[in-house]
N, C-alpha and C positions, 0 to 999 in steps of 0.2 A: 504493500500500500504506500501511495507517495502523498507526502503533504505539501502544499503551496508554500513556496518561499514567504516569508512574512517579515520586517525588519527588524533586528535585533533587539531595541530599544521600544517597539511597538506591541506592549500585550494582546494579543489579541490570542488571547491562550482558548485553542478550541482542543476538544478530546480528540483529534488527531495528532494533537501532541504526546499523548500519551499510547500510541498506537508505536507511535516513532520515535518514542524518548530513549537515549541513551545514555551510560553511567555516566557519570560526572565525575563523581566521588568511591569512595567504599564506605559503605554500610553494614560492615560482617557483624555479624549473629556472632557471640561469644559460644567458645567451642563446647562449653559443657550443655551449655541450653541447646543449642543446635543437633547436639551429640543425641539430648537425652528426647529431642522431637524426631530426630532423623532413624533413631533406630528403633522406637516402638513399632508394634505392630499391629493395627486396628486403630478407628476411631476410639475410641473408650480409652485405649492406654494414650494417647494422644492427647487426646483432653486433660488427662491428668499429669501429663507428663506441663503441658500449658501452665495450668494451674498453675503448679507446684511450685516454675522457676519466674511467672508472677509475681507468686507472691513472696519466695525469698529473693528474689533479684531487684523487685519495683516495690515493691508495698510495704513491707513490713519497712525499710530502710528508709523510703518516705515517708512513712507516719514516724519514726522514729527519731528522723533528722528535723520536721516541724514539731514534732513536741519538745527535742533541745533547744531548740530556736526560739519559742515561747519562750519558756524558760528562762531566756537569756536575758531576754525581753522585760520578763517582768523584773527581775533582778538588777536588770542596768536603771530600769523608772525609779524604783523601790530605793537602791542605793541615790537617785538623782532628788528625788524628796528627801529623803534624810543630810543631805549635803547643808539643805537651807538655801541655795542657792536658785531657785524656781522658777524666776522668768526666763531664762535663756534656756532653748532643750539641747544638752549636753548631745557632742558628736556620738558619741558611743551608744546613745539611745537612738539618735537617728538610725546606726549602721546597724543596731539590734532589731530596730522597727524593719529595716531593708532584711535583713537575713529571714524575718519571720515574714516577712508576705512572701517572699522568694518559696521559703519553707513550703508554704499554703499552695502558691502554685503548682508544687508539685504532687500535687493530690486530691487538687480541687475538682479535676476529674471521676474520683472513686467517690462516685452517688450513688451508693449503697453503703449498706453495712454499717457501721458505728460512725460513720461521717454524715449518714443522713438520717440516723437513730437521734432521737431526744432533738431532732431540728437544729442538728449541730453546724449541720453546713451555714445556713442564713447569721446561724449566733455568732458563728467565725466570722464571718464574709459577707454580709447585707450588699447584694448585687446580683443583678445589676440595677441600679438607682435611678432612673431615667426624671423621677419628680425630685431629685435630692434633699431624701426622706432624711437622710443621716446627718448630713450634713444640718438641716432646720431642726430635727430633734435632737444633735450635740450640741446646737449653740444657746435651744432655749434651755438645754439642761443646764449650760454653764451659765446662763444668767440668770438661772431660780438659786441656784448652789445649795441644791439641797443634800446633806450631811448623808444620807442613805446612799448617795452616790459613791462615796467614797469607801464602802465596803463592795467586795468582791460579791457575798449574800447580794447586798441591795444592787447592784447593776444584775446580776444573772435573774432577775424579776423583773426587768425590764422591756422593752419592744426588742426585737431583736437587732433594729438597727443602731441601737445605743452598748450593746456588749460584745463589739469585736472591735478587728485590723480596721475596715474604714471610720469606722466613730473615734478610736486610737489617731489615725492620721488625723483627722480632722482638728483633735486637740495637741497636734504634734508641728501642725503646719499653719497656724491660730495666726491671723494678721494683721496689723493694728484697726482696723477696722470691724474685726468679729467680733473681738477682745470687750467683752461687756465691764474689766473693768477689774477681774477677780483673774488674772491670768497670771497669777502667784500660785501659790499654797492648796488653793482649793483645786484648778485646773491639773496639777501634781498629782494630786491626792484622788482624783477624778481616773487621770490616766493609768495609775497606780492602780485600780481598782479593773480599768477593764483590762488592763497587761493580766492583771492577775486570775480573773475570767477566760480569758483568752487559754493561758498557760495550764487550767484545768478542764477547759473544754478539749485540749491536742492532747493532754494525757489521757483523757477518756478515750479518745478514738485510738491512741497506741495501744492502751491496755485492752481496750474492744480488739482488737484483734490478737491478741496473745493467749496463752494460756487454755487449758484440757475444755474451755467453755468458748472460746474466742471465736470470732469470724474467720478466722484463716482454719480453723480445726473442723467449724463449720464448712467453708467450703472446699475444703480439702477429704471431704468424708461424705457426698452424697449417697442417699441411697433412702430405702423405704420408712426408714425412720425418722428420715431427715424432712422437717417441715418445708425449710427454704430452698433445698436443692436435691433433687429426686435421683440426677444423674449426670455422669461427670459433662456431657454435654451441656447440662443447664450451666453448673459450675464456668466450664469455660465461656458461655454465650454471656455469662455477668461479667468477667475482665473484658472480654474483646468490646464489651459492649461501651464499657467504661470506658475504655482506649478510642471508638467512635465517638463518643459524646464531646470526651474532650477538643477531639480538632472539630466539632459543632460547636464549642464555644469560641475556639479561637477562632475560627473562619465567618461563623455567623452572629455571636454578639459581642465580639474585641474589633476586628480586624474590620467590617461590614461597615458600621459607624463611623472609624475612625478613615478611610477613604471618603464617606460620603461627606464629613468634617473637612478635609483636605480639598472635597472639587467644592466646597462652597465657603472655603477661605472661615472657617469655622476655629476658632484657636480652643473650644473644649467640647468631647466626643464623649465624655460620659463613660472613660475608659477605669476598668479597674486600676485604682490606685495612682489614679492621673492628676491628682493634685500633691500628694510628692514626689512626680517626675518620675515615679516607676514601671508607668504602664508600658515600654519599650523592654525592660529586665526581666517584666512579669511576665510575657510571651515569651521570652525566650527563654525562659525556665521552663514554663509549659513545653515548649518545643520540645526542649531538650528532654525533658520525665518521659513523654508522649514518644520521643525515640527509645528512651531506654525500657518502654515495656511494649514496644514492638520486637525488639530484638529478643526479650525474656520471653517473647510469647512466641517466637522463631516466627514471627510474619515471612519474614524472606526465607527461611527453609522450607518452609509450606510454599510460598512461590516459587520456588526453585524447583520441587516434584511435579506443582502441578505442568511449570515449565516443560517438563523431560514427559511429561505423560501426554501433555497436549500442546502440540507443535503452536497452535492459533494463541494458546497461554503463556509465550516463552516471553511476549516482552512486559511481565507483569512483573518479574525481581527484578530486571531493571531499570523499569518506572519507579518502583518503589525508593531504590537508592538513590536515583534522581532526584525525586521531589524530598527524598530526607534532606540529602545534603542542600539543598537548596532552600529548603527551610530552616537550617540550619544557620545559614550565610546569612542570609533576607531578615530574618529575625532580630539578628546583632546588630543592624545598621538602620533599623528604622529609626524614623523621626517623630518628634511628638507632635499633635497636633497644634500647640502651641509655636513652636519650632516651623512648622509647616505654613502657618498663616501668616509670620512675622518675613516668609519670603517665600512670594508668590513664586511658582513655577520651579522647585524642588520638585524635583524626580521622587514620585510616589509609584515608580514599578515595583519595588521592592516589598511594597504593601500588597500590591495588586497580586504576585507570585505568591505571597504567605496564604492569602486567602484562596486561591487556585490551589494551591497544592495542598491544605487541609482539606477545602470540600472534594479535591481528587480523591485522596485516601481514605476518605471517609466512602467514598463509590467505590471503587480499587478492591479494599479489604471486604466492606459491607456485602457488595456482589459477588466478588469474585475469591478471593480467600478463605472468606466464611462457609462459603458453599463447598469450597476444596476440603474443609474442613469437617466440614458433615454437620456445623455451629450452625445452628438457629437463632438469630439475634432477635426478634421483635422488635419493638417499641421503645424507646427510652423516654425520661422524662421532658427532655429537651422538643421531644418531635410531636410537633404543632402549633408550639408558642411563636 
């Protein structure tokens, strides 16, 4: 099949790109996950075999790397209140604030299981905010300054856009004009409170997955007694499912906005965590999670047989390494919408590619993988909003 020359700088990305895409980069599958996908035998030990290097290769190491990062979080606030020192927010709590959303994006994807148990996700992460809910209900909380706020108890009884990561920036990036006045002691003692909400809501979800009771023992054990997973099939269609969802956020509520921001000279898209300049970091940490449990879940070794089984399949591994590595590169050098409107006519292909190549893979895997796979995905919660 031959595609129309098109020029180099010109997106006009149509699925004959992907008929005709060739490696760019390497994308190798880590040899023991590859090993332990490549030499089962049957659907059923496949599925499990999936599973298994999931979730000790992306999941568990992900929940475990965000609840350190809380952690660190609450402890650098905590320490920055007891200083006495309160109007200025010390570097080290900024760089703690940056490690713990980084954290979050790498697992913001897994909606199931103890992340979406107790409505943990929203309490983390109140997004996407399109009426800036969080933002009007942190500012009037800071100008009632009411004393309940400043325990962990009294914020985790809150709406949930006032006990996580955007309620936290919002009093982290406070401007002389929000500042009702009390941007001392009480705003500390405030932040101090959801740091510390924040730091037991990521230990729930680590511990939610651990242990002779956890979600990982859960889903690593389906079968007729199992309420939430009947068979390792179901099992794997929950990670793969997760792994689609995620390039559904990044493609259609990060990436979508923030071009449509860019053609209409817009300086704010309503990006996660766009008011402390991290909405550029925060996709590429997704990127990056989002590749590392492709690889855990041997996507490319599953396209690599179906390759050799069907001549019509063989350019679906390396599509796939294509648009990683390419989402890889396009990711690190985006600009912010801010950044973008302060100078008209900034090359936004690199936008345009991030969002093509999420919703590729998200068709790629969904159709074609999954099906190789014997994985029945259905529905997720994302599909229809």
């Amino acid at each position: 099949m031959r595609c129309g020359h098109e020029p180099a700088l010109i997106l006009r990305l149509t699925w004959c790109m992907i008929v005709c895409a060739s490696v760019t980069a390497s994308a190798a599958v880590p040899a023991t996950a590859a090993g332990d996908i490549e030499r089962v035998s049957g659907f059923t030990a496949q599925h499990r075999a999936m599973v298994a290097s999931a979730v000790d290769r992306a999941i568990l190491p992900g929940v475990a790397t965000f609840r350190a990062a809380a952690k660190n979080l609450q402890d650098r606030i905590d320490a920055w209140c007891a200083s006495g020192d309160t109007p200025a927010v010390p570097a080290d709590v900024t760089t703690a604030f940056r490690e713990a959303a980084l954290g979050f994006a790498a697992i913001a994807h897994l909606r199931f299981g103890p992340l979406r148990d107790d409505n943990r996700l929203p309490r983390l992460a109140f997004w996407p905010d399109p009426r800036g809910v969080v933002r009007r209900q942190t500012l009037k909380a800071l100008a009632v300054a009411d004393p309940n706020l400043t325990t962990r108890a009294g914020v985790a009884v809150q709406s949930a856009a006032l006990q996580g990561l955007p309620a936290l920036e919002v009093l982290l990036t406070l401007s002389a004009k929000e500042d009702p006045g009390n941007a001392g002691a009480f705003r500390c003692r405030f932040a101090a409170a959801i740091a510390a909400n924040v730091a037991t809501l990521a230990a729930e979800v680590d511990e939610g997955w651990r242990g002779p009771d956890g979600w990982a023992a859960r889903i690593l054990s389906p079968g007729a007694d199992n309420a939430t997973y009947r068979s390792e099939m179901e099992s794997a269609a929950e990670v793969l499912k997760a792994y689609l969802a995620g390039w559904q956020i990044v493609g259609e509520q990060e990436v979508t906005p923030w071009i449509d921001a860019a053609q209409k000279g817009k300086s704010w898209a309503g990006l996660p965590f766009e008011r402390s300049g991290l909405s550029k970091t925060y996709v590429e940490a997704q990127v990056r999670a989002l590749d590392e449990l492709s690889r855990a879940l041997g996507l490319s070794v599953i396209a690599s047989r179906l390759g050799r089984e069907d001549a019509n399949s063989a350019w679906i591994e390396n599509w796939i390494a294509t648009a990683t590595a390419s989402l890889r590169r396009d990711s690190s050098v985006l600009a912010l919408p801010a950044d973008l409107a302060a100078k008209p006519g900034t090359d936004i292909d690199p936008l345009r590619r991030v969002k093509f190549y999420a919703n590729g893979l998200r068709q790629v895997v969904g159709r074609q993988i999954a099906v190789a796979a014997n994985v029945l995905i259905g529905f997720n919660d994302l599909d229809g909003d």
